[in-house]
C-alpha positions as a Markdown table, in Angstrom:
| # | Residue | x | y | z |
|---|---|---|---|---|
| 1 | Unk | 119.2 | 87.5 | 130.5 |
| 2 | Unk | 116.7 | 90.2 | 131.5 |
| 3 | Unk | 115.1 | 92.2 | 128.4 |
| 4 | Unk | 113.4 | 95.2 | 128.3 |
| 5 | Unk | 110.4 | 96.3 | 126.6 |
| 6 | Unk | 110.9 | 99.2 | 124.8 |
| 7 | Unk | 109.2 | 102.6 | 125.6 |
| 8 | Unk | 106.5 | 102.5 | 123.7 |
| 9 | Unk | 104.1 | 99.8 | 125.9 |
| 10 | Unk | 104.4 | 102.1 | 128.5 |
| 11 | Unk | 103.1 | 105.4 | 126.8 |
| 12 | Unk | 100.5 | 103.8 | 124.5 |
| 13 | Unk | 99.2 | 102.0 | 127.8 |
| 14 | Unk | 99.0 | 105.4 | 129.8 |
| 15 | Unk | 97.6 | 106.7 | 126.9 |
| 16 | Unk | 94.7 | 104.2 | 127.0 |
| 17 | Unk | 94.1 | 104.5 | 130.6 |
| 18 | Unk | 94.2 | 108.3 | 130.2 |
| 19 | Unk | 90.7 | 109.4 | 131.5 |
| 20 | Unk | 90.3 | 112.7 | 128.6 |
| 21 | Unk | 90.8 | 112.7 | 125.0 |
| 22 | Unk | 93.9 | 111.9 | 123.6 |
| 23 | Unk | 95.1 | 111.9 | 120.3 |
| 24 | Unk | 97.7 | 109.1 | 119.9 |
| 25 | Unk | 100.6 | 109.8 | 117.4 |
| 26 | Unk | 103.1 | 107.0 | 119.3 |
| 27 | Unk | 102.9 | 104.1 | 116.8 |
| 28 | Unk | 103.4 | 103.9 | 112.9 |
| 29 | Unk | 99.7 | 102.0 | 112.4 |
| 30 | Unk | 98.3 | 103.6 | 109.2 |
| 31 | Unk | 94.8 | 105.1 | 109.6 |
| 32 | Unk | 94.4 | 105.4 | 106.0 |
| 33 | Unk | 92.7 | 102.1 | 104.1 |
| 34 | Unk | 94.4 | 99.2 | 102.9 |
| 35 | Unk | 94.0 | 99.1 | 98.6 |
| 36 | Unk | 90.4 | 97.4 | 97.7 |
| 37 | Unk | 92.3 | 94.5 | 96.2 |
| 38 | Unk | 93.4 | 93.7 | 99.3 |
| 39 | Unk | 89.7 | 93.4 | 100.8 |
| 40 | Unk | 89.2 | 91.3 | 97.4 |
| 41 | Unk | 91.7 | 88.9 | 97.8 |
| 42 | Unk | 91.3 | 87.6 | 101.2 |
| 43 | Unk | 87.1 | 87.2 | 100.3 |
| 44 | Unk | 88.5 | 84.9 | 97.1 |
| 45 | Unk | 90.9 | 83.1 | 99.6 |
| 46 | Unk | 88.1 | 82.3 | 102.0 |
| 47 | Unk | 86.2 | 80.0 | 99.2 |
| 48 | Unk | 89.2 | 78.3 | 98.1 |
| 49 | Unk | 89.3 | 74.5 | 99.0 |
| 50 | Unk | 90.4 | 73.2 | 102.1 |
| 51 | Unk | 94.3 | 71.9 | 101.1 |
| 52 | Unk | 95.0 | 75.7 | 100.6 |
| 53 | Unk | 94.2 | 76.3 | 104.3 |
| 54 | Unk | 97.1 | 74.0 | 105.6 |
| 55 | Unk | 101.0 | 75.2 | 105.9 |
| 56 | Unk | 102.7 | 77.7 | 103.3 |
| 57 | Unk | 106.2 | 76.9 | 101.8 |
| 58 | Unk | 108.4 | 78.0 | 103.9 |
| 59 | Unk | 109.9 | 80.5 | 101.7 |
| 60 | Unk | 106.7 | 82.0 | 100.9 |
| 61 | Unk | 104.1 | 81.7 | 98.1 |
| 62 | Unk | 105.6 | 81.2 | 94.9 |
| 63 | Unk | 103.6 | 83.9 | 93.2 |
| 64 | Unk | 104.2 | 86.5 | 95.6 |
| 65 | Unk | 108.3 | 85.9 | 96.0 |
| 66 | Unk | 108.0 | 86.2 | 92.2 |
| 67 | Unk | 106.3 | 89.9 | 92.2 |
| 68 | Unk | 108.9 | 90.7 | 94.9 |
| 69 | Unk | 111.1 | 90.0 | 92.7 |
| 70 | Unk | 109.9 | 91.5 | 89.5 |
| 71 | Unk | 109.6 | 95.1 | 91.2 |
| 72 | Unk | 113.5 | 94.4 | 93.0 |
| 73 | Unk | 114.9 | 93.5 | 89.9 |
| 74 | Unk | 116.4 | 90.2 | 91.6 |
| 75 | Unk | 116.4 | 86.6 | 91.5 |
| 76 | Unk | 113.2 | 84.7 | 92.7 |
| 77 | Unk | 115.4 | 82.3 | 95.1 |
| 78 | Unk | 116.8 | 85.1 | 96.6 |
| 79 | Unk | 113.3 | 86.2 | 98.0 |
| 80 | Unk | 112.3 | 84.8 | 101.5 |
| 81 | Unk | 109.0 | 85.7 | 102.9 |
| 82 | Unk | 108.9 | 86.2 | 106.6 |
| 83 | Unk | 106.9 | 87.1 | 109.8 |
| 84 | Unk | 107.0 | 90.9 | 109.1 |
| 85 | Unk | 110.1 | 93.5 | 108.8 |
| 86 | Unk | 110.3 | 92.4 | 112.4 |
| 87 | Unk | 111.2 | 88.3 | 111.6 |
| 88 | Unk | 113.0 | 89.6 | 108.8 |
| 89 | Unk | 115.8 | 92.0 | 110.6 |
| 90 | Unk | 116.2 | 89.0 | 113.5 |
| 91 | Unk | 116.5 | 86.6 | 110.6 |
| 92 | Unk | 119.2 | 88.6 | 109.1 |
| 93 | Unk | 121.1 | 89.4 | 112.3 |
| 94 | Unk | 120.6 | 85.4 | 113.4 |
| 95 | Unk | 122.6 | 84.9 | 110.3 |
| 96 | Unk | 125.3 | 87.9 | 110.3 |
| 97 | Unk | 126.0 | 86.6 | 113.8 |
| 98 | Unk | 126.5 | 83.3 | 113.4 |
| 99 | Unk | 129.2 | 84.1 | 111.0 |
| 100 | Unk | 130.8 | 86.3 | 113.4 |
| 101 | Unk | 130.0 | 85.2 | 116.9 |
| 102 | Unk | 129.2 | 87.7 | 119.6 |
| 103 | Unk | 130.2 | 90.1 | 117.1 |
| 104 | Unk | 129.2 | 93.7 | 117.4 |
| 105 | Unk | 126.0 | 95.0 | 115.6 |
| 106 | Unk | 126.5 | 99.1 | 114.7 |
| 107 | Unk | 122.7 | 99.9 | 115.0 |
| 108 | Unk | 121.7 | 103.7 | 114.4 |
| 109 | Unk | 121.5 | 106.1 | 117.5 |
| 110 | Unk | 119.5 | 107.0 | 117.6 |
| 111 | Unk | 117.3 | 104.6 | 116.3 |
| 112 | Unk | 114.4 | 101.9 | 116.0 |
| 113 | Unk | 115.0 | 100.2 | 119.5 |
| 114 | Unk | 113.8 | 96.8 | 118.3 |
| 115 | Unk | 117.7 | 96.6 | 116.8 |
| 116 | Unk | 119.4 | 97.8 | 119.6 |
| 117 | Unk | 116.9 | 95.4 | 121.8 |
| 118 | Unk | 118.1 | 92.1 | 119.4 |
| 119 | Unk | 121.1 | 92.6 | 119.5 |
| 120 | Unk | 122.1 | 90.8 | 123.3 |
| 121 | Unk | 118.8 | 89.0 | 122.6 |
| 122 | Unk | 121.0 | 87.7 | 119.7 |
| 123 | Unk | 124.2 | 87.1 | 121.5 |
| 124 | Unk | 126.0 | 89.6 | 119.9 |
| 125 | Unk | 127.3 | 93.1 | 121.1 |
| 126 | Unk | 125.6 | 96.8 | 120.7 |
| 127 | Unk | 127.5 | 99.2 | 119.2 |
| 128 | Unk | 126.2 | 102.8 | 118.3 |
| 129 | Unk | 125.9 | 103.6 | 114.6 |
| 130 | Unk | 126.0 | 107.5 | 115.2 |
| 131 | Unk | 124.4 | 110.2 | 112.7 |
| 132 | Unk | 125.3 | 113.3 | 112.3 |
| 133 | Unk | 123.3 | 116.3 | 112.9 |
| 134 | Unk | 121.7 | 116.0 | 109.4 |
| 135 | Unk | 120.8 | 111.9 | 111.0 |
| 136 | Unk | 122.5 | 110.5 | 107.9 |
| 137 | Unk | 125.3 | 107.6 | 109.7 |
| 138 | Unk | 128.8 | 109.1 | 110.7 |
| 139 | Unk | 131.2 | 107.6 | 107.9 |
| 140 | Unk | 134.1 | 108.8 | 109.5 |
| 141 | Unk | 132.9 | 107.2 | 112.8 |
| 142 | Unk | 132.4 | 103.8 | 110.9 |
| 143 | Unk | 135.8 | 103.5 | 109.2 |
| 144 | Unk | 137.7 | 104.3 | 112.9 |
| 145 | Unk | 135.4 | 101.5 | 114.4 |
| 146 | Unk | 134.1 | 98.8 | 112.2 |
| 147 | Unk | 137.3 | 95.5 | 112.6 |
| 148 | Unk | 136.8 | 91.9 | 111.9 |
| 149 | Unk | 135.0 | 91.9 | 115.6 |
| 150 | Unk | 132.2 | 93.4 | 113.8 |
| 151 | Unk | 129.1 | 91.5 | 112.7 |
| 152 | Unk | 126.7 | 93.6 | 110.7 |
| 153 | Unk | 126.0 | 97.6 | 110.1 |
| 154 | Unk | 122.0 | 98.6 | 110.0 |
| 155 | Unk | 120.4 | 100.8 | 108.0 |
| 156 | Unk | 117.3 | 101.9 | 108.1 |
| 157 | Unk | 116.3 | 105.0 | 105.3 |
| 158 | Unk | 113.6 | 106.1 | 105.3 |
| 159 | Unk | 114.9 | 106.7 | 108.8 |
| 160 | Unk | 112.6 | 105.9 | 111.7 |
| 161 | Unk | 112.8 | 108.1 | 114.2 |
| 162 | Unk | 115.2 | 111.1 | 112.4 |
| 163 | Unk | 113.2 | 111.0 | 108.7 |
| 164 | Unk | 116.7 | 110.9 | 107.2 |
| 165 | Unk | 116.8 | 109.3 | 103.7 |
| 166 | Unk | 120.4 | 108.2 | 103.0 |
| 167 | Unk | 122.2 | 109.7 | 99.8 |
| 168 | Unk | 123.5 | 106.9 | 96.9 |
| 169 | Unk | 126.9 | 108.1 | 98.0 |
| 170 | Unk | 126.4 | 107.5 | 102.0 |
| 171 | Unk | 125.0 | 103.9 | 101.2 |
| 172 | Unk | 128.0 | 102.9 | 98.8 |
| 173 | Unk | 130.4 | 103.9 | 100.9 |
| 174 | Unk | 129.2 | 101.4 | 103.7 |
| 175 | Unk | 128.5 | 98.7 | 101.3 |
| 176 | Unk | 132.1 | 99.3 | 100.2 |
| 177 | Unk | 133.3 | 99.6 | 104.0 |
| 178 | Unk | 131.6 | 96.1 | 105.0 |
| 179 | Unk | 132.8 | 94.5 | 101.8 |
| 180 | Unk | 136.6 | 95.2 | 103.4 |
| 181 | Unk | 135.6 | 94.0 | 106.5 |
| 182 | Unk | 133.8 | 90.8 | 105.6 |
| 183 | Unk | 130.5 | 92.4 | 107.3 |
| 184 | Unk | 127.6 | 92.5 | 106.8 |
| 185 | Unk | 124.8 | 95.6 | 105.8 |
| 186 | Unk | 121.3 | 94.9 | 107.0 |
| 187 | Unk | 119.3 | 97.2 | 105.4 |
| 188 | Unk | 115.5 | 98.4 | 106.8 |
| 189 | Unk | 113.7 | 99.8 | 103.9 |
| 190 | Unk | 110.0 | 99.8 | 105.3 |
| 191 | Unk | 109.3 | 103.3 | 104.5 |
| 192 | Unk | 111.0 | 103.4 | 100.5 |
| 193 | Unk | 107.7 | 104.2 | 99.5 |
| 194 | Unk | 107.2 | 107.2 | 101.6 |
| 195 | Unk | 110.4 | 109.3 | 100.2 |
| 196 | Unk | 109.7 | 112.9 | 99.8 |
| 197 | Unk | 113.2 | 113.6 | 98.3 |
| 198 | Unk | 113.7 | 111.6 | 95.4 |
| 199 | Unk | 116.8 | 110.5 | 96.6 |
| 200 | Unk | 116.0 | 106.5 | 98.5 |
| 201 | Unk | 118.8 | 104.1 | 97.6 |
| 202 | Unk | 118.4 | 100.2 | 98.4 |
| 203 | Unk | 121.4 | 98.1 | 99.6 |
| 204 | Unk | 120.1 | 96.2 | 96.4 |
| 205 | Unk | 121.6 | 98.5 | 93.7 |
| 206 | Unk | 125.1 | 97.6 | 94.5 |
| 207 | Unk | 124.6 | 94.2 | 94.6 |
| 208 | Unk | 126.7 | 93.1 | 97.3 |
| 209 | Unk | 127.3 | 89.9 | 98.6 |
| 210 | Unk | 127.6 | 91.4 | 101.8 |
| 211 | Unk | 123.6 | 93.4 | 101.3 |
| 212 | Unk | 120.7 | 92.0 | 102.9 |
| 213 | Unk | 117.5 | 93.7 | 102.1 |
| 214 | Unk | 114.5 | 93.9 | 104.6 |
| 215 | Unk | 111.3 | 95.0 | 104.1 |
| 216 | Unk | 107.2 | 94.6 | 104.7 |
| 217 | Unk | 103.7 | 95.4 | 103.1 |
| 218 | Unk | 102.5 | 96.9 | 107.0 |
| 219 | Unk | 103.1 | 100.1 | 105.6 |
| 220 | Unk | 103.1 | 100.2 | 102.1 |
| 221 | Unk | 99.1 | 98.6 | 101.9 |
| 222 | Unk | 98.2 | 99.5 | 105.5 |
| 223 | Unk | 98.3 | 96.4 | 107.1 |
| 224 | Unk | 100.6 | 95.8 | 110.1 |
| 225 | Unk | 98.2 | 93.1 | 111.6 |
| 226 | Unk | 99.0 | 90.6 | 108.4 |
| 227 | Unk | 102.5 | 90.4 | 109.0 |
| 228 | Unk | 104.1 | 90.0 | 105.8 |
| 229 | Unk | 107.4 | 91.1 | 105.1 |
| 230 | Unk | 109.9 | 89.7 | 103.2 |
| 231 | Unk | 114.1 | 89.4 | 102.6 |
| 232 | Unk | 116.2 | 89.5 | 100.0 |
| 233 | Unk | 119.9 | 87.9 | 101.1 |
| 234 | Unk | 122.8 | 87.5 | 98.4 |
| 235 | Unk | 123.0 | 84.2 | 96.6 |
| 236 | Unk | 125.6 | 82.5 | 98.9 |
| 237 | Unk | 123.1 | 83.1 | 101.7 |
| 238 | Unk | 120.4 | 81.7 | 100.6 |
| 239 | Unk | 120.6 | 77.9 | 101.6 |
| 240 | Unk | 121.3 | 78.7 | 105.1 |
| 241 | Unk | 118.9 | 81.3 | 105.5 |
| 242 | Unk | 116.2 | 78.8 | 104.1 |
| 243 | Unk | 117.0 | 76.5 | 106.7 |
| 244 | Unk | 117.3 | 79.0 | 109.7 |
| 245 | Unk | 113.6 | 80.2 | 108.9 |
| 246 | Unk | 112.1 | 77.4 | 108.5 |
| 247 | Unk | 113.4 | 77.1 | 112.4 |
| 248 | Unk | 112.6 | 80.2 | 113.4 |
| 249 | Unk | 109.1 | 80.8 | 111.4 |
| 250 | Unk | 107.8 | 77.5 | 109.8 |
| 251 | Unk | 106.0 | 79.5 | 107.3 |
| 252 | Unk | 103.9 | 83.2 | 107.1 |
| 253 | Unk | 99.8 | 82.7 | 107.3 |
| 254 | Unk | 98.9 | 82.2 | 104.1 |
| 255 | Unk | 95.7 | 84.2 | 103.2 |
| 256 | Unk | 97.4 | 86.9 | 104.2 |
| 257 | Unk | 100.4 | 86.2 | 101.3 |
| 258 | Unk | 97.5 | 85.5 | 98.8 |
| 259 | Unk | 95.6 | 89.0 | 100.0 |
| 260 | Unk | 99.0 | 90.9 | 99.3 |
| 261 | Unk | 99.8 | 88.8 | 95.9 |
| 262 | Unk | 96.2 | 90.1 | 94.8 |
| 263 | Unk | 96.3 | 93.6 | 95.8 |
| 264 | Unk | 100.3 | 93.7 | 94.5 |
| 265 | Unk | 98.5 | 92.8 | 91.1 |
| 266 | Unk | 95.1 | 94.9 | 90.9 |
| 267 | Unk | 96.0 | 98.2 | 92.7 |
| 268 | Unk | 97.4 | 100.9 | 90.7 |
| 269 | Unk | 100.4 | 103.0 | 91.5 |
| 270 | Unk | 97.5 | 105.8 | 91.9 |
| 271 | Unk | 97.1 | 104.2 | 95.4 |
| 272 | Unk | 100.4 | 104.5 | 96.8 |
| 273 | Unk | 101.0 | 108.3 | 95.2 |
| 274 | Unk | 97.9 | 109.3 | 97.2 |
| 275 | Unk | 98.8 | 108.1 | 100.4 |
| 276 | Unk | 102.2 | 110.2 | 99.9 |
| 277 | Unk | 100.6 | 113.2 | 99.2 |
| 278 | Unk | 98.2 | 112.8 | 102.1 |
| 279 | Unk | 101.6 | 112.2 | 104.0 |
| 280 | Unk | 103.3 | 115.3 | 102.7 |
| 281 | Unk | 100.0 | 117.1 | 103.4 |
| 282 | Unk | 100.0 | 115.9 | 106.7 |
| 283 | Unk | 103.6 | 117.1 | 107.6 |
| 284 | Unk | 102.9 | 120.6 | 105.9 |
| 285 | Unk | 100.5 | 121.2 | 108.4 |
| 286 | Unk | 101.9 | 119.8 | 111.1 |
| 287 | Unk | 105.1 | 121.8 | 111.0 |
| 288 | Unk | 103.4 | 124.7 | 109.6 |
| 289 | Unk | 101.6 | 125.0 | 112.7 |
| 290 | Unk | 103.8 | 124.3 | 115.3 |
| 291 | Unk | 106.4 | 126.5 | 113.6 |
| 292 | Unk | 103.8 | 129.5 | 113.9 |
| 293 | Unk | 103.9 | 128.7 | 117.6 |
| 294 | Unk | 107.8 | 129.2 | 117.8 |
| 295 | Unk | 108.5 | 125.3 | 118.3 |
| 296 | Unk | 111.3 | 124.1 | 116.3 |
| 297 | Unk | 110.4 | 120.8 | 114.1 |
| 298 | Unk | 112.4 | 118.5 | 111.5 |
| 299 | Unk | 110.9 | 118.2 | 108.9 |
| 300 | Unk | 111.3 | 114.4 | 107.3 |
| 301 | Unk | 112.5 | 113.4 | 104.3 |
| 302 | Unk | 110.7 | 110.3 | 104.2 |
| 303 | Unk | 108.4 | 107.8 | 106.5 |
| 304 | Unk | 105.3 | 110.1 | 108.3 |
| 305 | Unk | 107.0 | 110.8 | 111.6 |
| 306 | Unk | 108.5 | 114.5 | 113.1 |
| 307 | Unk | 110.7 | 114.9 | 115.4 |
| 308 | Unk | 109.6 | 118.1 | 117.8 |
| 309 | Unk | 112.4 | 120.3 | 120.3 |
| 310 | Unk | 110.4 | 122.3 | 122.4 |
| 311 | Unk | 112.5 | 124.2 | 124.9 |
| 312 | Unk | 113.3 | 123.7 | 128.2 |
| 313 | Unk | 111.5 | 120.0 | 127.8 |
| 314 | Unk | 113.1 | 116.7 | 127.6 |
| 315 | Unk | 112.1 | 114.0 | 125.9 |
| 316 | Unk | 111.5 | 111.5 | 129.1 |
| 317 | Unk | 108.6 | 109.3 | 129.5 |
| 318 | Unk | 108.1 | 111.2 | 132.3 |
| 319 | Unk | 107.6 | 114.1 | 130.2 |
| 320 | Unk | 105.6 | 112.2 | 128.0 |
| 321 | Unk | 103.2 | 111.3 | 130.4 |
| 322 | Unk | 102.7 | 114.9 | 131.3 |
| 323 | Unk | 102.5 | 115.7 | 127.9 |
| 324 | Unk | 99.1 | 113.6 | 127.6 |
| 325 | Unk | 97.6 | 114.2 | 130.5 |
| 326 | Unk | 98.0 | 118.1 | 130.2 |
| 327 | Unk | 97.8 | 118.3 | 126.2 |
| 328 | Unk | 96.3 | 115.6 | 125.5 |
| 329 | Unk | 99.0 | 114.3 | 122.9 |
| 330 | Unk | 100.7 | 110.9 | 122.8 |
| 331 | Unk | 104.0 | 111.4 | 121.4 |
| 332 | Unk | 107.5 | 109.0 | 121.9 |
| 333 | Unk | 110.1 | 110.5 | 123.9 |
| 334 | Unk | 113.7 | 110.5 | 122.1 |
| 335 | Unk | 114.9 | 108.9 | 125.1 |
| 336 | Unk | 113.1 | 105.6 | 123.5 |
| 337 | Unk | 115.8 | 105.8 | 120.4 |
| 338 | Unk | 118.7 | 105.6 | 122.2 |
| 339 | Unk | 120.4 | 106.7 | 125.5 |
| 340 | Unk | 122.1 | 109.8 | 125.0 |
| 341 | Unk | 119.1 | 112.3 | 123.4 |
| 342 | Unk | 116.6 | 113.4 | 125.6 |
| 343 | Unk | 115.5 | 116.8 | 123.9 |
| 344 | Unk | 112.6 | 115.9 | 121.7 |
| 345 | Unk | 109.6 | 114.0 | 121.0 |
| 346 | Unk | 108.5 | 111.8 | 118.0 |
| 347 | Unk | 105.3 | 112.2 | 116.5 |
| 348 | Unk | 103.6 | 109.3 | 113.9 |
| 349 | Unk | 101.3 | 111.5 | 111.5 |
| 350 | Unk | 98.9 | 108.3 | 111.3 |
| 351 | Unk | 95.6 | 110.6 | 112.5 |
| 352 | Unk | 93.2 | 112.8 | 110.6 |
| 353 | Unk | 93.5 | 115.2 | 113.7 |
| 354 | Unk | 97.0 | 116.8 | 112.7 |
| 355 | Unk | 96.1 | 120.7 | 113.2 |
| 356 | Unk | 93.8 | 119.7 | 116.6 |
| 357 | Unk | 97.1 | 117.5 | 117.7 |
| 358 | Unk | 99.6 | 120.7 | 116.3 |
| 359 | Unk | 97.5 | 123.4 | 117.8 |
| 360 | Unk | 97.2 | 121.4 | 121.4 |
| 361 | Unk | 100.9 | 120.9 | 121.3 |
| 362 | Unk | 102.2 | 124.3 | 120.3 |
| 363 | Unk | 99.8 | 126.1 | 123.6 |
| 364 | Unk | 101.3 | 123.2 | 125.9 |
| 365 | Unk | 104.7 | 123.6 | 124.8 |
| 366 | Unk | 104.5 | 127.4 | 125.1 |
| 367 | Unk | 102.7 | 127.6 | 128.0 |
């Protein structure tokens, strides 16, 4: 089976052989610094003796899967460390899949196209998981098309591209929806830390048998190059997820685990509400400016990424390409989130040069 790459290789590689300035704003790599502790912990772990250099547990460090837990309110042996959000999701939809073979996966459209790229990777079958013009899921849409062919419903809030965060109510109802459908809800929750509206819900407060729980440190602590993410599966999961990882992963490099375990216990909440309000700051400006240029913007909820409909311009790769060789601006088209939108561009806010990138988009887009 032949499989794509998604979009953004090609724009971040014609943004690097671009031959003027370009500010990139394709990918979600923080600029701002990791916590101190962080920086700490792997300098401790490099003068620890020599058996601590050798294979994790599979399931993760035992002190780390127990601060996971702690902050989740769960059960330690429910926690399962993995290779990023990334090894997470395609550990979860390994095992929602096996349970229903070639069973349809309702991933958002549109969406982050690693789940829509999984999914035949996976054996099982796409289906779109539509929002509505708001980019919260369709509800309606779900009850008329979820049956026992289906294999798992995604969720991803803080939404990645849309900035949607989903309401209590939205989440229970499909909790409630897979729980009469024996399916399962795989639920993305990389960004909870960057919610603006005070209203993130995890799959985790209904506890569901049917809720698995994804999520990573790449954003949270700045570090997307450690990979270390992490799962939390129901109790009758557990065993065979355990066993499917091990497969899949063998175990997660382990200075990086002992780095985060460190920084999880020496950095104060302090750290995490500035880089929010940098965020917030970020977006005020962003917006702000384009907005006094007459290009219309949605503005997130949560996660640092905008979403920008400038008229008469599609969101193409081609476009895109013009876009930084004109502008010089790296932004995703929305034809990278799914297939049928192809009027605007997504912007990461991970750059100091906001108002140069706002100001050099709203004269391009005007022009």
């Amino acid at each position: 089976m032949k499989v794509d790459q998604p979009l953004f290789f090609d724009v971040m590689s014609y943004a690097n052989q671009a031959d003027r300035d370009v500010i990139r704003m394709v990918s979600g790599n923080p600029d701002w610094e990791p916590p101190e502790a962080l920086r700490e912990g792997l300098r401790q772990y490099a003068d620890q003796d020599a058996d601590t250099f050798q294979y994790a547990p599979s399931v993760g460090l035992p002190r780390l899967r127990e601060q996971i837990a702690k902050y989740h309110n769960v059960s330690e042996d429910r926690v399962i460390i993995t290779n990023g959000a990334g090894q997470a999701n395609y550990l979860a939809m390994s095992i929602a899949l096996d349970h229903t073979p070639s069973g349809e996966v309702f991933a958002p459209d549109p969406g982050y196209p690693y789940y829509q790229k999984r999914t035949p990777v996976l054996g099982g079958t796409l289906k779109k998981l539509t929002l509505d013009t708001d980019g919260a899921p369709d509800i309606n849409q779900l009850q008329q098309t979820v049956s026992e062919e289906t294999a798992a419903i995604i969720l991803n809030s803080p939404n990645n591209p849309t900035g949607k965060v989903y309401t209590a109510e939205t989440v229970k109802k499909i909790v409630e929806l897979a729980e009469q459908n024996d399916v399962f809800v795989i639920s993305d929750e990389v960004y909870h830390q960057f919610d603006y509206s005070g209203q993130f819900t995890s799959v985790l407060e209904f506890e569901s048998s049917h809720g698995i729980m994804t999520n990573s440190f790449s954003k949270s602590l700045a570090i997307t190059g450690f990979r270390v993410g992490y799962s939390i599966l129901p109790e009758p999961l557990v065993e065979e997820a355990r066993a499917r990882n091990m497969l899949i992963n063998v175990s997660v490099n382990r200075p990086g685990q002992a780095a985060v375990s460190h920084a999880l216990n020496a950095t104060d909440e302090a750290y995490f509400e500035s880089n929010k309000h940098q965020l917030r700051e970020r977006i005020d400006t962003f917006v702000s400016v384009l907005e006094e240029y007459g290009v219309q913007c949605v503005r997130p909820e949560g996660g640092f990424y905008v979403r920008v409909y400038p008229q008469n311009l599609g969101g193409t790769l081609e476009n895109a390409k013009h876009m930084i060789d004109s502008a010089g601006v790296a932004g995703m088209p929305s034809t990278a989130f799914g297939d049928d939108v192809d009027d605007w561009f997504r912007f990461a806010l991970t750059t100091d040069r906001i108002s140069d990138a706002a100001h050099r988009l709203g004269e391009y887009f005007v022009d």
